[in-house]
N, C-alpha and C positions, 0 to 999 in steps of 0.2 A: 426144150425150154431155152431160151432165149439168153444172150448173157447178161441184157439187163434184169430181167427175171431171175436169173439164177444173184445176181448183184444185189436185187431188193430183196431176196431171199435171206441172202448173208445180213445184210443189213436190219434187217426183224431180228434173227437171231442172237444179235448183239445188243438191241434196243431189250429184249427179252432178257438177255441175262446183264445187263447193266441196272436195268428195272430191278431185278431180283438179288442183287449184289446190294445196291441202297435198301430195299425192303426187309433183308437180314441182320443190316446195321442199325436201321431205326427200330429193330427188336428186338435189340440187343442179343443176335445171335451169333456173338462173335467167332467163337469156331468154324460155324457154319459161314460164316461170311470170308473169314479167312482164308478157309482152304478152296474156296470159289473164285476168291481174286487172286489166288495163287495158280489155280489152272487157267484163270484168262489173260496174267501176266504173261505167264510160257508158250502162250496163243498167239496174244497180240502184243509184246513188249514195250511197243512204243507209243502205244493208243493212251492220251492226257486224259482220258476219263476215269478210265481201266485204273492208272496211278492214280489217280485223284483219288479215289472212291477206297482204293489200296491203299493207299495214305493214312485216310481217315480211320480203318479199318486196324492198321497197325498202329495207330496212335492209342486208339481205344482199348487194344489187348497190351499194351504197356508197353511197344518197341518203339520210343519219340524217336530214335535217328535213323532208322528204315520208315519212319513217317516222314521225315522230314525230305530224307533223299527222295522219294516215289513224289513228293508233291511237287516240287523243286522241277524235277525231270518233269511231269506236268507241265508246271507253267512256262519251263524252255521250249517245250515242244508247242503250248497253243497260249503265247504271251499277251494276246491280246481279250483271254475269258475275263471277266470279273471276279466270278466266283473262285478263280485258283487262289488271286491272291487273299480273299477275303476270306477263305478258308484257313490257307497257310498262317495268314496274322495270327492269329488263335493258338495254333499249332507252336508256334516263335514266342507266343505269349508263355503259353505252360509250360515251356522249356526253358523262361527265361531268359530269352534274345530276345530281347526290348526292342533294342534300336530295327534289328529284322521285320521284327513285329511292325515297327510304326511303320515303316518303309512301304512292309507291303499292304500293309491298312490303306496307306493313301493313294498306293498304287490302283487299289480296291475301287478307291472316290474316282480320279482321274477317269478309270475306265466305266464307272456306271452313276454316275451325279446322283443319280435318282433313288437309290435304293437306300433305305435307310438302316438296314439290317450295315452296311460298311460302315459309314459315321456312326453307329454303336458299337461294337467292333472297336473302331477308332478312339472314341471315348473308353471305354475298357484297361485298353494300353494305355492312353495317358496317366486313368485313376493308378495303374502299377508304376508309371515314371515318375509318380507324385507332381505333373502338371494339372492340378486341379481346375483351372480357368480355365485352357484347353479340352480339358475333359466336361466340363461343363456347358462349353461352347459346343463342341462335335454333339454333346446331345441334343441341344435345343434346336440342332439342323436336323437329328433324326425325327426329331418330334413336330418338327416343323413340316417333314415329310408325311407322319404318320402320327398325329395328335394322342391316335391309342395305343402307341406305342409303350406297354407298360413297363417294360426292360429297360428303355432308356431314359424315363422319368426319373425309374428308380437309382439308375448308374450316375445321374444327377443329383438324383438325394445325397447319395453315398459321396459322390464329391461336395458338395457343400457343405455337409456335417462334418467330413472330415480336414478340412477346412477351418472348420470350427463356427462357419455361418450356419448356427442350427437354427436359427429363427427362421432361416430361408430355406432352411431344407426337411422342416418337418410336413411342409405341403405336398412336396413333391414325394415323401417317405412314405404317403396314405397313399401310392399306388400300389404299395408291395402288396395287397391282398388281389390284386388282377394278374399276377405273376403265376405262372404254372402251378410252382409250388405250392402255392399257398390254398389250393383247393382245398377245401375239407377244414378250415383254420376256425373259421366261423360257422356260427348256427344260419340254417336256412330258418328266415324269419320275414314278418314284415314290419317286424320293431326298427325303429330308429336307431340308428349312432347316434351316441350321448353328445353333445353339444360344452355340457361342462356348467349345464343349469342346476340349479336346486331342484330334486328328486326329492318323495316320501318314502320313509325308510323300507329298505328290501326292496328296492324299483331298481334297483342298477346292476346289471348284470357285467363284473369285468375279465376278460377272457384271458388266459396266458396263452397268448398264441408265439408263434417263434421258438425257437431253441431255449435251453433251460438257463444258460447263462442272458438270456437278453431276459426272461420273465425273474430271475433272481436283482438283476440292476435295475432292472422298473418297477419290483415291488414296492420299492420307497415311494414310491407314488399311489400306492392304494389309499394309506391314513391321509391325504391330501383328497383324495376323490370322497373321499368317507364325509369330509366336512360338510361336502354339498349333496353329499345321499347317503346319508348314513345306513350302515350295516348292507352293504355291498356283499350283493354275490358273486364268489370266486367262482371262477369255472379252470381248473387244470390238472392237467396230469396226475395221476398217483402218485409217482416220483416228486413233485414240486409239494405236495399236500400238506406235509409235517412242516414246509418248510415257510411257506405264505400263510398254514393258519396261524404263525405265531404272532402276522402281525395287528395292530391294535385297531379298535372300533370295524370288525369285519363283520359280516352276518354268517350264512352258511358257505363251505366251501364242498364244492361237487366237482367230481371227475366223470359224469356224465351229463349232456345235454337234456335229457330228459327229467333229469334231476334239479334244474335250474329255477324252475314254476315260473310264478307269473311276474315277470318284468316287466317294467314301461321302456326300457331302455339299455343300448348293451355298448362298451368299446372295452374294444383289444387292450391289453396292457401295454402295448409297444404305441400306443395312441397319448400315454395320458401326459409323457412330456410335451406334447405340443400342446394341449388344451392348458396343461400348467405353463405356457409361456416360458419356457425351460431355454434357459443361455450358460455358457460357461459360467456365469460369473451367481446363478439362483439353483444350481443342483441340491436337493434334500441329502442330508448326510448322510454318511452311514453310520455302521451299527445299530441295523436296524433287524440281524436276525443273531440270535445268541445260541450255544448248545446248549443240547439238555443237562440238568448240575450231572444226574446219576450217569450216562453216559461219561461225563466229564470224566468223573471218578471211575469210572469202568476201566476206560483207556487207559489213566494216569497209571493203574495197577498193572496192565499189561505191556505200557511200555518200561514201567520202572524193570522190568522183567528183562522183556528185551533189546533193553537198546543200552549200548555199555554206559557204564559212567562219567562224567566228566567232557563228555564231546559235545559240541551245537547239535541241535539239531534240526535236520532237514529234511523237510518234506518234499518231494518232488513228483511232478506230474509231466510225460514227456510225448505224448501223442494223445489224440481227441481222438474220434469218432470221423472213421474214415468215408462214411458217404456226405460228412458234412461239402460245402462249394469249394472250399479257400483252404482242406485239410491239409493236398499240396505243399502249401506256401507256410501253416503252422505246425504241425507235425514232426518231430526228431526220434531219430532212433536211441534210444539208451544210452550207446557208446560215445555218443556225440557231448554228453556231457564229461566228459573224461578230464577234463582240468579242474570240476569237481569232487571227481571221485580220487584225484590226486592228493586231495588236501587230510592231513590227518588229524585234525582236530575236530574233524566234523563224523554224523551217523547218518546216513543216510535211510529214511525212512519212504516209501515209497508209498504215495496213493492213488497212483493208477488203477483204472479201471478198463475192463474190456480185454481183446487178443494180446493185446500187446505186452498184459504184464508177464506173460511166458517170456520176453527177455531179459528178466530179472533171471531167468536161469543161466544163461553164461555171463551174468557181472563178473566184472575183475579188477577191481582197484582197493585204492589203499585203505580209502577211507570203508568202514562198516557197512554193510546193507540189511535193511530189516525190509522185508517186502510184506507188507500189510494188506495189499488189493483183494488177495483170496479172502480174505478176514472182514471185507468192509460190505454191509448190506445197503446201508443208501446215503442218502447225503447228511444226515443226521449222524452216521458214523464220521463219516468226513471232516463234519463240521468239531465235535468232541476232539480228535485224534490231533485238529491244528492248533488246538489250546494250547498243547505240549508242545507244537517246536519252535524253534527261534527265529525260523522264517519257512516259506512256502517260497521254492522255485519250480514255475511251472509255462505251459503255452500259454496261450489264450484259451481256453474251453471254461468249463461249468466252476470248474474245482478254483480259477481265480479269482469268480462274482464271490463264491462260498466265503472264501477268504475275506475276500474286501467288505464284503457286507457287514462279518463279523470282525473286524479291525483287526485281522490277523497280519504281521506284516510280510510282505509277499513279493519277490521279485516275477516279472514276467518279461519271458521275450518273443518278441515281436517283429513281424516280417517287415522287407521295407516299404510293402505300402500293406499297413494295418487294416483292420476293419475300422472302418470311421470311429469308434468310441472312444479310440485311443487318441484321437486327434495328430496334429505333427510336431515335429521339434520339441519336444517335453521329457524330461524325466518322469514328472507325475502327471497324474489325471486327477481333475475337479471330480472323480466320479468315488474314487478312492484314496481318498489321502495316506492311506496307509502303503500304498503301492508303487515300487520304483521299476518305469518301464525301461528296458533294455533292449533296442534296435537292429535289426540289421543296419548296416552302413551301405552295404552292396545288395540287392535282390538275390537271395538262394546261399548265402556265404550265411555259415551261421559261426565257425569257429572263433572270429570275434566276438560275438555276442558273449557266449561262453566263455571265456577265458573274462571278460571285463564283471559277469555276474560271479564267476567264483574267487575272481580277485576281491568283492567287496564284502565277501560275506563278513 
């Protein structure tokens, strides 16, 4: 054999396992992918693929600065790829090196004009530097590129609503059903999307599509839909069931598609502020979902029980639901409220839900803990148990719609670039007036936040 033969020989065998190295990561078989680029690391050390692909692979099983360095060392070795730095940006994103991030974003544009997956990318990191017009701009060059681009319509929407230009960003918001995710959100139909015309009653089918916190804020908009199609069918979750049939002039409400019957017409519930023409300044109030009286009384007997006498009290909720997108960036550990649990005047009552309220087991502070979460069946519990306390401190998740719907009052805090509902620079939201938001100042610094919410309680 020949040594260019023997050369193209080598050369297959690395296309082969470079091939098979990306095929274990997009199947999410991180182990297996791991200990594969850790043998072709010890092979070929210095090969910008090898790292790249290594990079991606250590990012993903949780090691960000052996990600960071393998990618780094990539793009010193072959500075002039596109895809290094377009990868890295991301990588600098979720790490929270912004400035990192935009540098090599544009470094991304520079080396490849054309691709619009970098100017999205690009837009991304702005929406987290809260340069909204920038972020809005970089999209409409992705889109410009790629008209179907449904990621960066959407990363568009998200900068203009949060912006507080919701009038201009609820067009661009109706792409979120062409997004990955959103498969399976809606019914396979050949019904129309409702328009926002007068319907004969039981024609209008409205869907709780999105997470349980977005279909608890847009329920205020069903007795609004109702006007022009009276006795609307609800279509959602189990979970949301108790919680939307309570609101007024509805028809049937179903948790399964088949169960729907015969509509003339259907839209999502995250659809019906745009058809309502919905601006800061025309939001439906709240209090529009109440507990049940006998629950009320249920709780009131079990916390007179256990929670001491004489202390505020406080409801707190400190992580969400970790495959949410933005868990990251909302999510705190327990301990990190520790200048609330400083305070002796207060009781802390917890209603967490999920893994996380196992760290109710090493609490340690001044103030009292009643951990409630093993105790609580669904949101109807939830909803009774905030009657009794003097405020709700919590993320962004489910448990602060719950609150604000029912005028509970409720600190929340919030990353420094929010989910667009919270809008910018504000203490409150048009969406809850019972609710004082609380900021990061810095991206990823939360120990401010905390200490200014347990200073006000």
């Amino acid at each position: 054999m020949s040594a260019a033969q023997e050369n193209g020989k080598v050369v297959m065998k690395l296309a082969d396992a470079l091939d098979k190295l990306a095929k274990l990561e997009q199947a999410n078989k991180l182990p297996e992918a791991d200990d594969l680029a850790r043998r072709m690391l010890a092979a070929m050390p210095e090969h910008p693929h090898i790292l790249q692909l290594a990079g991606i692979v250590a990012y993903r099983s949780g090691r960000v600065q052996e990600a960071i360095e393998r990618m780094e060392k990539s793009q010193a070795l072959a500075p002039d790829v596109a895809l290094y730095p377009r990868n890295i940006c991301e990588i600098y994103r979720g790490a929270g090196r912004l400035d990192d991030a935009l540098a090599a974003a544009k470094r991304a544009i520079e080396l490849s004009p054309e691709d619009s997956r970098s100017y999205f990318n690009c837009a991304l990191i702005h929406y987290e530097r809260l340069e909204l017009d920038e972020a809005v701009a970089v999209s409409d060059k992705a889109i410009a590129l790629d008209p179907e681009f449904a990621e960066a319509h959407f990363e568009k929407a998200e900068a203009l609503l949060l912006g507080g230009k919701l009038k201009e960003g609820w067009d661009s918001y109706e792409w979120r059903f062409k997004l990955k995710q959103a498969e399976g959100m809606l019914p396979k139909t050949e019904k129309p999307q409702w328009d926002g015309q007068p319907l004969a009653p039981g024609k209008l089918l409205i869907i709780g599509d999105q997470g349980f916190g977005d279909c608890i804020q847009f329920g205020r908009y069903i007795p609004w839909a109702a006007m022009l199609a009276p006795q609307p069918i609800i279509a959602c979750s189990g979970e949301l069931l108790p919680l939307l049939s309570q609101l007024p002039h509805i028809g049937k409400v179903v948790t399964r598609w088949d169960d729907a019957g015969d509509y003339d017409a259907y839209i999502p519930l995250s659809g019906l502020p745009r058809l309502a023409g919905t601006t800061t300044e025309n939001i439906p109030p709240s209090g529009y979902l109440a507990a049940k009286p006998a629950l009320v009384e249920e709780w009131r007997a079990r916390l007179d029980r256990l929670a001491p006498k004489g202390k505020k009290r406080i409801a707190l909720v400190w992580a969400g639901r970790p495959t949410h997108k933005n868990d990251k960036k909302r999510s705190l550990k327990l301990s990190q409220f520790a200048p609330l649990f400083a305070r002796d005047d207060v009781v802390i009552l917890t209603v967490q839900k999920g893994d996380q309220i196992a760290q109710a087991g090493g609490y340690f502070g001044r103030a009292p803990l009643v951990n409630l979460g093993p105790e609580i069946e669904d949101f109807l519990d939830t909803m009774a148990i905030l009657q009794h306390v003097d405020r709700l401190v919590t993320i962004d998740t489910s448990v602060a719609h719950i609150a604000g719907a029912s005028n509970v009052p409720t600190s929340i805090v919030l990353p420094y670039a929010p989910d667009w509902r919270w809008l910018l620079h504000r203490e409150d939201t048009p969406w809850y007036p019972n609710m004082r938001l609380y900021r990061q100042r810095v991206p990823f610094q939360w120990d401010d936040v905390i200490a200014r919410v347990a200073a006000d309680l």
